[in-house]
N, C-alpha and C positions, 0 to 999 in steps of 0.2 A: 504494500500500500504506500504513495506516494503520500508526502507530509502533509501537502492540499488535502489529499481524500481524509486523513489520520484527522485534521482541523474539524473538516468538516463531517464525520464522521462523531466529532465527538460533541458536534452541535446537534445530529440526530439525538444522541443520546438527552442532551441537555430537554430536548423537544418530547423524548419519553417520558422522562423525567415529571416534568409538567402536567402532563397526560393521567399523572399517575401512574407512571409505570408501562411495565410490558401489555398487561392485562388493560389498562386504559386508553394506551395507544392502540394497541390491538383493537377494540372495540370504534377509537375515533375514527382511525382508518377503515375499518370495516373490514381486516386481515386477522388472522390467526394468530392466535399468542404467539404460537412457534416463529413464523414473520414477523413479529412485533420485535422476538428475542433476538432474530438476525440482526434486525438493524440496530438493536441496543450493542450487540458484541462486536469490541471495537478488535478481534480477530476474525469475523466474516464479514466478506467481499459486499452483503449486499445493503444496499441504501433504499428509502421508500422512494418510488415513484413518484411522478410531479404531483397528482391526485393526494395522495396518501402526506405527501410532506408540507403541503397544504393546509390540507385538515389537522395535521400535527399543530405546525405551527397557528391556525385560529383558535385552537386552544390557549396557546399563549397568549394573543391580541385580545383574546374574552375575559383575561386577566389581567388585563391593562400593560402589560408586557409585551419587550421585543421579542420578535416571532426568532428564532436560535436559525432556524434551518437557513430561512431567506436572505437573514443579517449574515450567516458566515457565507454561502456564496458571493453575495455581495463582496465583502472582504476580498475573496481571491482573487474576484476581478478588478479589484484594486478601488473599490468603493464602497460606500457604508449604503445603508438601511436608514429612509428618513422618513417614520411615520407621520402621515399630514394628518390634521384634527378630521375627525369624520364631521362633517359638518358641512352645512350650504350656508357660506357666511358672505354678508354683507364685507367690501372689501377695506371698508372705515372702523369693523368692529376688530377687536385682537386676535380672533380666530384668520379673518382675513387677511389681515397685517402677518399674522405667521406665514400663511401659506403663499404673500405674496414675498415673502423673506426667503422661504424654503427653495422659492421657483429659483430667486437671482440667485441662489448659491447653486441649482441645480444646472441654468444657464451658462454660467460664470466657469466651472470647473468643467461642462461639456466641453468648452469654448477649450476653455487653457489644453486641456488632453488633445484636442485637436492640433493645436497647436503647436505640443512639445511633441507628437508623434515622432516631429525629423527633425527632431533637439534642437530645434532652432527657434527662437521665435521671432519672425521678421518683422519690422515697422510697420504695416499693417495688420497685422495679427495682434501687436501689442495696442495700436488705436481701438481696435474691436474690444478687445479687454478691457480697456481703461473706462471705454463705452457700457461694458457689464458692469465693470465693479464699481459706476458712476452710480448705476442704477440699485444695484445690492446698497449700496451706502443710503441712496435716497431712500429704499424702505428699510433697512436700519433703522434712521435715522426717523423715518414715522413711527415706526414701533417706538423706540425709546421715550419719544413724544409723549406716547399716550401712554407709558407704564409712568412715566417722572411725573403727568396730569394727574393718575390714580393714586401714586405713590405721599401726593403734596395734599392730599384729600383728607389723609388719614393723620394728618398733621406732625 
């Protein structure tokens, strides 16, 4: 097993774990204990399928928790896991201000990986950045607004 697969292998487990165990993943998944126990054994090969690893990890999201399975993928391809508020928010309310935070950070680091692809990053490539991270700044900089407004409230 490659140290990628051992990583994330050991995020299955963390996702059984959750689950309650063999017996509870087994169940979320809809797979046999036996299947459950594979994926928990960080000496067999096998991993849940996209369905099953799913279901694992909305077990953890129902617990207010990051999901183990989809976070360490994430990781190996070299990015994290950003849960957005479930929510339909007004773009003035904090819910909105997050997720319009989340986007320029999610724009912003597409951008740059495009860019350092060919270790370079040319004068235009860096005007386009400075152009994101103008925009990341501007809703920073309205979130803080409105936390420093709530914050001055409370005296």
């Amino acid at each position: 097993m490659t140290p990628a697969l051992g990583r994330l292998k050991r995020k299955v487990r963390e996702a059984v774990a959750i689950c309650g165990g063999i017996d509870g993943a087994g169940a979320t998944a809809d797979r046999s204990r036996s299947v459950a126990g594979d994926w928990n054994n960080l000496n067999h090969p096998a991993f849940p399928p996209l369905d099953c690893a799913l279901a694992l990890d909305e077990v953890a999201v129902s617990q207010g928790r990051v999901p183990p399975i989809v976070s360490g993928l994430a990781r190996e391809l070299g990015g994290v896991f950003v849960p957005l508020p479930d929510v339909v928010a007004d773009p003035e309310t904090l819910a909105g201000m997050v997720m319009q935070l989340a986007a320029r950070v999610g724009d912003l680091s597409r951008q740059m990986a495009e860019a350092l692809a060919d270790h370079v990053v040319c004068p235009g490539e860096a005007r386009a950045l400075l152009d994101l991270q103008a925009e990341h700044d501007a809703a920073s900089a309205r979130l803080r607004l409105a936390l420093e407004a709530l914050a001055e409230r409370e005296g």
